[in-house]
PLY file of the C-alpha trace (Angstrom):
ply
format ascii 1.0
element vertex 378
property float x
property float y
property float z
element edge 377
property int vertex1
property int vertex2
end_header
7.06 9.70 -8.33
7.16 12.66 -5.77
7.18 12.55 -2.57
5.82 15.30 0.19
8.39 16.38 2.74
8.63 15.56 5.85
8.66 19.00 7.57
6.20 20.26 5.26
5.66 23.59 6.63
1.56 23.83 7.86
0.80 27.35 7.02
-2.99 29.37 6.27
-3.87 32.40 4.41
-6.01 34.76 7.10
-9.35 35.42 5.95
-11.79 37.09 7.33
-9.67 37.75 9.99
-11.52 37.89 13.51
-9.55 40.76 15.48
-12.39 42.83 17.32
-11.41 45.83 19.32
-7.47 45.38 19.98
-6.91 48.81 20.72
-9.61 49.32 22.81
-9.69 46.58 24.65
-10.38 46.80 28.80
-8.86 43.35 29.23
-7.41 39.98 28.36
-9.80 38.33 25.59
-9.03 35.41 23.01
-8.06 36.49 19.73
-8.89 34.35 16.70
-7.35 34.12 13.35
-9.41 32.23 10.85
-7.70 30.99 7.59
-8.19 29.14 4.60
-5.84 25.94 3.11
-4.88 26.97 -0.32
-3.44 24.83 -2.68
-1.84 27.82 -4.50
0.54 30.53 -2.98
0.13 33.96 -4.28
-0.08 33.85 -8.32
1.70 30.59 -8.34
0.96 27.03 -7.18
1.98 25.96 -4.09
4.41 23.45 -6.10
6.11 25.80 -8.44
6.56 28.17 -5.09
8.05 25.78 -3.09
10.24 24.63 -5.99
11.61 27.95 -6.09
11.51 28.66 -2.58
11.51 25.34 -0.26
15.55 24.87 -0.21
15.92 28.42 1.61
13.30 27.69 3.91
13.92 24.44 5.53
12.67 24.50 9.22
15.27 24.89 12.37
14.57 21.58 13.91
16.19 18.03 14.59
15.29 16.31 12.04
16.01 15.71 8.62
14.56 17.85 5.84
13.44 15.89 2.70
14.83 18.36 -0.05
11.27 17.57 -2.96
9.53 20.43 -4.74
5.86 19.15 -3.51
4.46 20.89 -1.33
0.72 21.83 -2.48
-1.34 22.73 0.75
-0.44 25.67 2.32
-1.62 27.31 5.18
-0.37 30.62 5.57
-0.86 34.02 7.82
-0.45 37.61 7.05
1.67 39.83 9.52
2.63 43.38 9.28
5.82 44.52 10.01
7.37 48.29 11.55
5.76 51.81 11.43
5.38 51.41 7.76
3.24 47.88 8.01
5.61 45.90 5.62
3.44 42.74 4.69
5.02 39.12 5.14
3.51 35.79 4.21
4.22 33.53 6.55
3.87 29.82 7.60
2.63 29.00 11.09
4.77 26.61 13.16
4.24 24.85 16.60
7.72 22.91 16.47
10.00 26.22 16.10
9.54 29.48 18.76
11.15 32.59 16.27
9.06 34.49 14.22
11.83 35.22 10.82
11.14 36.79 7.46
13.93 37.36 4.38
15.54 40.46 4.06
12.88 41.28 0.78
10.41 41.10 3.27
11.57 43.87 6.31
13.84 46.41 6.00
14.42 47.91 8.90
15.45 51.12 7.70
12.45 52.08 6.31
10.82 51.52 9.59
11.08 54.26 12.34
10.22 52.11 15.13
13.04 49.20 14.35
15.63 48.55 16.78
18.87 46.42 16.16
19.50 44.30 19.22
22.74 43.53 18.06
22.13 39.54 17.95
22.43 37.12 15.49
19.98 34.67 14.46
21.22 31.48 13.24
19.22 28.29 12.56
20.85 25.41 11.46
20.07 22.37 9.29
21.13 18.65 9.39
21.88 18.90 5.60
24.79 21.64 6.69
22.67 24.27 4.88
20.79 27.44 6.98
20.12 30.72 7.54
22.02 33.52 8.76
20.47 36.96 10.13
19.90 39.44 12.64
17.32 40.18 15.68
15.20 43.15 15.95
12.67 44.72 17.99
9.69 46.29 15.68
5.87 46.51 15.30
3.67 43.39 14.96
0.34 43.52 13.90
-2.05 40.64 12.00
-3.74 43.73 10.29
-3.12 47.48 9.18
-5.33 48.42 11.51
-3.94 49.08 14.73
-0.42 47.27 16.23
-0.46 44.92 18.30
2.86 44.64 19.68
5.15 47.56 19.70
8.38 45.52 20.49
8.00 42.40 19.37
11.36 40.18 18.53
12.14 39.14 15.39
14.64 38.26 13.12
15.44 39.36 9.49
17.04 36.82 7.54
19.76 37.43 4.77
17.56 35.67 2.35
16.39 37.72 -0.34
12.92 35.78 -1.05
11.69 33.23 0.24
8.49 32.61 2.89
9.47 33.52 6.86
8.52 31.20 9.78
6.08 32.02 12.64
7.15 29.75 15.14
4.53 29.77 17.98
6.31 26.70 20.28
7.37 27.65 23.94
10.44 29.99 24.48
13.07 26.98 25.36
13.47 26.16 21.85
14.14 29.84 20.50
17.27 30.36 18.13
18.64 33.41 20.69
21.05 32.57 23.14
18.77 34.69 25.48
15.31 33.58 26.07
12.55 36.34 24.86
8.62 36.61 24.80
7.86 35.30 21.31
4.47 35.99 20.22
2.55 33.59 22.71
4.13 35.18 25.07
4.26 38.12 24.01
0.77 38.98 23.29
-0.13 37.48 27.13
2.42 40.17 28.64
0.90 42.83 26.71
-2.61 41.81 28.00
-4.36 41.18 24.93
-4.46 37.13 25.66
-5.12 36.02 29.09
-1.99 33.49 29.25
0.10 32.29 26.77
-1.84 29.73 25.07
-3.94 29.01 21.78
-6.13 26.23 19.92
-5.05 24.97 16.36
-7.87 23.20 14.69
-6.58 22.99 11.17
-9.77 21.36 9.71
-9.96 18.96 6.81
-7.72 19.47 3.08
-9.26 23.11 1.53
-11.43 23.21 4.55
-10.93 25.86 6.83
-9.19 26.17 10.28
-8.36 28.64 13.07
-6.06 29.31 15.51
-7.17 31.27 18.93
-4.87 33.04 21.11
-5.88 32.32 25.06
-9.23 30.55 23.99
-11.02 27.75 22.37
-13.76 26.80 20.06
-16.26 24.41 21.45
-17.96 23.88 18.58
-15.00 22.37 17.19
-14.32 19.32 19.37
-16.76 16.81 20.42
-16.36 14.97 24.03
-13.92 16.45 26.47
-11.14 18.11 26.31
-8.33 16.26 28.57
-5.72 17.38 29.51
-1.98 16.22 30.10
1.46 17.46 30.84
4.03 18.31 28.06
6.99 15.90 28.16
9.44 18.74 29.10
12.45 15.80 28.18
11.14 16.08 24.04
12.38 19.82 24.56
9.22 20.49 21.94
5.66 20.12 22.00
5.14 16.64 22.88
2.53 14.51 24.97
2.56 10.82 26.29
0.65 8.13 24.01
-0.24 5.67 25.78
-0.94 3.06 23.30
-2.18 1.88 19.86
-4.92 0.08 18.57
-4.60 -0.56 14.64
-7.21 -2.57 13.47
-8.11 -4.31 16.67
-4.55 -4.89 17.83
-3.44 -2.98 20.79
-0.13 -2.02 21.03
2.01 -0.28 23.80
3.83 3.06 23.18
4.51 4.62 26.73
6.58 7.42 24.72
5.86 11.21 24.50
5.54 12.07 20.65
5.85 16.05 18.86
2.60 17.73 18.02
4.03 19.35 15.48
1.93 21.35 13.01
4.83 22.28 10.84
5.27 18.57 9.75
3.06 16.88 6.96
4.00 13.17 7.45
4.16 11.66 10.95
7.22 9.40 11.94
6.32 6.38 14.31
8.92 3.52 16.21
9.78 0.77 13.88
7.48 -1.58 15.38
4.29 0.84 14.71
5.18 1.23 11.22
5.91 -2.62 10.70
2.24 -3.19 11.26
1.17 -0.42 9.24
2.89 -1.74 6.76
1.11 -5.19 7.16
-2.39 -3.51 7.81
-2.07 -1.33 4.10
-0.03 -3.44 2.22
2.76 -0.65 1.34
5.69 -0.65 -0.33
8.56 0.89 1.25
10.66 3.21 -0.65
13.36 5.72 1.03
14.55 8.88 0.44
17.30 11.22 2.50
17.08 8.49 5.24
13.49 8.22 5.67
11.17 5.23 4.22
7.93 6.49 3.21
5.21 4.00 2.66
3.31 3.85 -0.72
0.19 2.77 -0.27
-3.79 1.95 -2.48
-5.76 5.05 -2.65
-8.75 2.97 -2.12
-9.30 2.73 1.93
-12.38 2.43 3.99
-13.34 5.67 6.42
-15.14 2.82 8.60
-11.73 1.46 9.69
-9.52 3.75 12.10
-6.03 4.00 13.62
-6.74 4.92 17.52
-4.28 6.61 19.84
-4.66 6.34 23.31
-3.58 9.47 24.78
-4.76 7.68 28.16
-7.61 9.96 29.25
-9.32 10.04 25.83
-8.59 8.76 22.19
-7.81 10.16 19.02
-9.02 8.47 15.50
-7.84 8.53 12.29
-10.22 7.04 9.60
-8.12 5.01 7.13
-9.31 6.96 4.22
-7.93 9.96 6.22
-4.35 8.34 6.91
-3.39 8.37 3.27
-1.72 11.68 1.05
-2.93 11.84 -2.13
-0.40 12.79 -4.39
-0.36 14.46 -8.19
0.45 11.76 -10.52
-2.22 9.75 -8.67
-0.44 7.51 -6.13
-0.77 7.72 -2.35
1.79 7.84 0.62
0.47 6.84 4.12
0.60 9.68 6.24
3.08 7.84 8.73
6.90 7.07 7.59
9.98 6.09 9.68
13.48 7.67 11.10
15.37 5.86 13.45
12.02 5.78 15.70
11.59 9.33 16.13
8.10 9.69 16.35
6.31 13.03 15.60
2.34 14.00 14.83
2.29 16.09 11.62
-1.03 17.30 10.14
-2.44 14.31 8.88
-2.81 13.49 12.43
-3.87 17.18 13.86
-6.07 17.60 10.89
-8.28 15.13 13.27
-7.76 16.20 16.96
-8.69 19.70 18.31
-5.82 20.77 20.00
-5.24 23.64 22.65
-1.27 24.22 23.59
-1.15 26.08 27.28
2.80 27.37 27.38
1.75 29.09 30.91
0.89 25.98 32.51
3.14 23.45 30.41
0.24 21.40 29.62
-1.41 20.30 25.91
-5.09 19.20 25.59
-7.01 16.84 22.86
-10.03 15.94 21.55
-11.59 14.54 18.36
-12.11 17.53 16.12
-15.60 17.83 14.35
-15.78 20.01 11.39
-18.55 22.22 12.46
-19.34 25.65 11.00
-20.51 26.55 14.28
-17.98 28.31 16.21
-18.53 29.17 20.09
-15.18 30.91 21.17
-14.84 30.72 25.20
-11.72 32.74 26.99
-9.17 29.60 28.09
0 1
1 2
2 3
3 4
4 5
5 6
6 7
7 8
8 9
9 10
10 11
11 12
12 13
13 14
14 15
15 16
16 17
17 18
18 19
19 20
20 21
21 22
22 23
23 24
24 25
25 26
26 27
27 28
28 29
29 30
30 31
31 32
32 33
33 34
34 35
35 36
36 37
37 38
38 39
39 40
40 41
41 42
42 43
43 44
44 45
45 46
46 47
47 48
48 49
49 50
50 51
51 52
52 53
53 54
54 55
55 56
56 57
57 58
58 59
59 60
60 61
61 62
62 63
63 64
64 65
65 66
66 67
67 68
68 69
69 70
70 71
71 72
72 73
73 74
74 75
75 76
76 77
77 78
78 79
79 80
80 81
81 82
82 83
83 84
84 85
85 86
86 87
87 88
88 89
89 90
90 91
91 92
92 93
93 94
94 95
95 96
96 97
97 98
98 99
99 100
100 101
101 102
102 103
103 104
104 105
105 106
106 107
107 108
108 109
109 110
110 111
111 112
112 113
113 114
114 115
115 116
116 117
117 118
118 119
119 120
120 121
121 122
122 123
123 124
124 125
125 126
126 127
127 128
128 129
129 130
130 131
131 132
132 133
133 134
134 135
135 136
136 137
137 138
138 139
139 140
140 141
141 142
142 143
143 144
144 145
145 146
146 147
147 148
148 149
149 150
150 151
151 152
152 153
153 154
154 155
155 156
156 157
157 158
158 159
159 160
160 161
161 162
162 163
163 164
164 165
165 166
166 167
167 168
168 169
169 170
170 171
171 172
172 173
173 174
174 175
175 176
176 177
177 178
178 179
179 180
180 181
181 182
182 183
183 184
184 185
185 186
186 187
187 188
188 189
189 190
190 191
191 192
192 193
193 194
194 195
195 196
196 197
197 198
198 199
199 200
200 201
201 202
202 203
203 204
204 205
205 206
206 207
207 208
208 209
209 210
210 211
211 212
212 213
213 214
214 215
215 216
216 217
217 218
218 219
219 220
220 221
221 222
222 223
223 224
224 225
225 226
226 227
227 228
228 229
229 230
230 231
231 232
232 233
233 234
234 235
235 236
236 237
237 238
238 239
239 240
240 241
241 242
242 243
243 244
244 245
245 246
246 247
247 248
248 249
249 250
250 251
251 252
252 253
253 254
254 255
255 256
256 257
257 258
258 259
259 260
260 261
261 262
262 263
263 264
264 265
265 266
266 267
267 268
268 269
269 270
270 271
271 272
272 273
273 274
274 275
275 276
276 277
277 278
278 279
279 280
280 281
281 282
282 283
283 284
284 285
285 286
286 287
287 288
288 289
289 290
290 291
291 292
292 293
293 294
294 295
295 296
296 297
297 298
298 299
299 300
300 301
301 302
302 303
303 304
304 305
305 306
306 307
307 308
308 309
309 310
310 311
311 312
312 313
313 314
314 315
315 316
316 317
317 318
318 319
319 320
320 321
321 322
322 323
323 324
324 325
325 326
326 327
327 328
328 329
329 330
330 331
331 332
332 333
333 334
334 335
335 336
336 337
337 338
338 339
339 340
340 341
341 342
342 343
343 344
344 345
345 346
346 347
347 348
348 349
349 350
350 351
351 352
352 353
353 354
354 355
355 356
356 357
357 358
358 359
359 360
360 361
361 362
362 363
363 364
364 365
365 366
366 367
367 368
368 369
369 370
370 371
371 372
372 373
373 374
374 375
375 376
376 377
C-alpha cells in the first residue's frame, strides 16, 4: 500500500504560455500562466522522479513531511534564470514565499547579471533534515523572450538535483532574516501586475489550470466571488470557515484553515474527521504521525461535503473527496495531525481562488471547468 504525502508539492508544466507584450507594456496588466497536470516529469514518471528526488525537496513549512515515493500529479512551471536564461523546473507553492533551485540548476558564475547578497538561505524540516544555500539577485523571466525582473531574489541551494520551489505566499513567511519582494511582489513593484495578487484555479486531475498575476478569470467561477480577510494569526494563507455540513449535519468550525496549494491531502480537527470517518466507512491507518483514511472507490458525485466560508459555500462532490491510488485503493482526501487543519488540492481543485497580498484579503468561489476564459485586471 502507498500512500500520497501530505505536502505533496502542487506544481504545472507552462503551456502555451500567455505572456503578451511584457516589454512593451504602457502599464500594469494581469499576466497569465496556463499549465497542464502531468502525471509524468520530464522522461520519467512522476513516481520514479519523486523517488529519486522527493527526500531533498521536502517543503519549508510546519508540518510534518510524509517521507513516500508517490507522488504522480505534478504541476510544474518553467522559469529562466540570469543573462544566460538557465532553465529550472519548478513546483508552484502558496504555503512557502522563496523562490529556490539546486545548485545543477543556476550557477551564478555563468551569469553576468548575478549578484551574491551575501545571505544564507536555510529552510528547515521537522524530520531534522533541510537545505542549506545562498541568496542572489539575478534575472527572472517565465520565457526566453524578454526578462521580466532584472533583480529578482533568489536562492541557490547546495543540492545538486533535485526540483526548486516557487513559493508565491506573502513576504512574512520568507526564509531571509530580511523581508524582500518575492515574485508577487515583485512583479507589482516593477509595474507589470497592478498589485500583488493572483488567481489559482488548478482545474480537475490532467485537466488544465492557470494562475494570473493581478487578475482573474470569470469564466472560471460561477456565483460571486466573496471576499474575506486572511487570518494574519495562521502566519500563512488562511481564511475563517465558518462551518460544516457533511451529509446534512452541520457542524461548527469558527477556525481559520491554510489554503495551501502545495499540499495534496487536507488535515481537519479530530471531530471533522471522526464523522468522515463514519460518513465513508474508512479505515484508519497512520504513518509519520498522521492517520490517513482508506476509503471505497465507489462514491456518489450527488452527495457533497460543504464548507461554509460564511458569505458563500464551497462543495466537494464525494466522488471528488477520494485519491485514487496505483494498486487500486483510495485515500480520502482529508487525514488528521493533532487538529491542524489545512486545504490541499483536493479541496482547491474545486474553489476558484484569488489571493490579494496588497490588501491581506483571499476570495472564493465554486470553480467551473469552463474552456472559456474571460481574464479581467483585479
Amino acid at each position: 500500500m502507498q500512500f500520497l504525502t501530505l505536502l505533496s508539492l502542487a506544481v504545472a508544466l507552462v503551456n502555451g504560455m500567455v505572456i503578451p507584450g511584457l516589454d512593451t507594456r504602457d502599464e500594469a496588466a494581469p499576466l497569465q500562466l496556463d499549465f497542464t497536470v502531468l502525471k509524468t516529469v520530464g522522461n520519467t514518471t512522476a513516481k520514479e522522479f519523486w523517488a529519486k528526488y522527493g527526500s531533498k525537496n521536502k517543503k519549508r513549512d510546519a508540518y510534518p513531511e510524509v517521507i513516500t515515493d508517490y507522488r504522480d500529479l505534478s504541476y510544474q512551471i518553467d522559469v529562466y534564470l540570469g543573462a544566460d536564461k538557465q532553465k529550472n523546473t519548478v513546483s508552484l507553492d502558496t504555503g512557502s514565499s522563496d523562490l529556490w533551485v539546486p545548485s545543477s540548476g543556476y550557477s551564478p558564475d555563468s551569469s553576468s547579471s548575478a549578484q551574491d547578497t551575501g545571505e544564507a538561505f536555510k529552510i528547515g524540516y521537522l524530520d531534522g533534515s533541510g537545505a542549506l544555500g545562498e541568496y542572489y539577485k539575478d534575472k527572472f523571466q517565465f520565457s526566453t523572450a524578454k526578462p521580466v525582473l532584472s533583480n529578482f531574489q533568489f536562492a541557490q541551494t547546495s543540492d545538486e538535483a533535485g526540483m526548486g520551489i516557487l513559493g508565491i505566499a506573502d513576504r512574512n513567511q520568507e526564509a531571509s532574516d530580511s523581508v524582500y519582494d518575492n515574485l508577487p511582489w515583485a512583479l507589482q513593484k516593477a509595474g507589470i501586475t497592478p498589485k500583488a495578487s493572483y488567481s489559482l484555479f488548478l482545474g480537475p486531475d490532467l485537466g488544465k489550470g492557470s494562475l494570473i498575476f493581478g487578475g482573474i478569470d470569470t469564466d472560471k467561477y460561477t456565483g460571486e466571488l466573496q471576499l474575506y480577510p486572511i487570518d494574519l494569526s495562521s502566519g500563512g494563507l488562511a481564511v475563517d470557515v465558518q462551518s460544516v455540513n457533511f451529509n446534512g449535519k452541520i457542524i461548527s468550525v469558527n477556525a481559520p484553515v491554510l489554503l495551501d496549494s502545495g499540499t495534496s491531502l487536507g488535515l481537519l480537527s479530530l471531530d471533522l474527521i471522526e464523522e468522515l470517518d463514519t460518513i465513508f466507512d474508512s479505515q484508519t491507518v497512520k504513518q509519520g504521525g498522521i492517520e490517513y483514511k482508506i476509503v471505497s472507490c465507489d462514491q456518489p458525485s450527488d452527495k457533497s461535503l460543504d464548507f461554509d466560508f460564511g458569505d458563500n459555500t464551497i462543495s466537494i462532490p464525494f466522488s471528488e473527496a477520494i485519491i485514487k491510488q496505483d494498486d487500486g485503493t483510495c485515500l480520502l482526501g482529508f487525514g488528521y495531525y493533532n487538529d491542524i487543519q489545512i486545504f490541499g488540492d483536493v479541496f482547491l481543485r474545486q474553489a476558484y481562488v484569488y489571493y490579494d497580498l496588497t490588501d491581506k484579503t483571499i476570495s472564493l468561489a465554486q470553480a467551473s471547468y469552463s474552456s472559456s476564459s474571460n481574464i479581467i485586471s483585479a
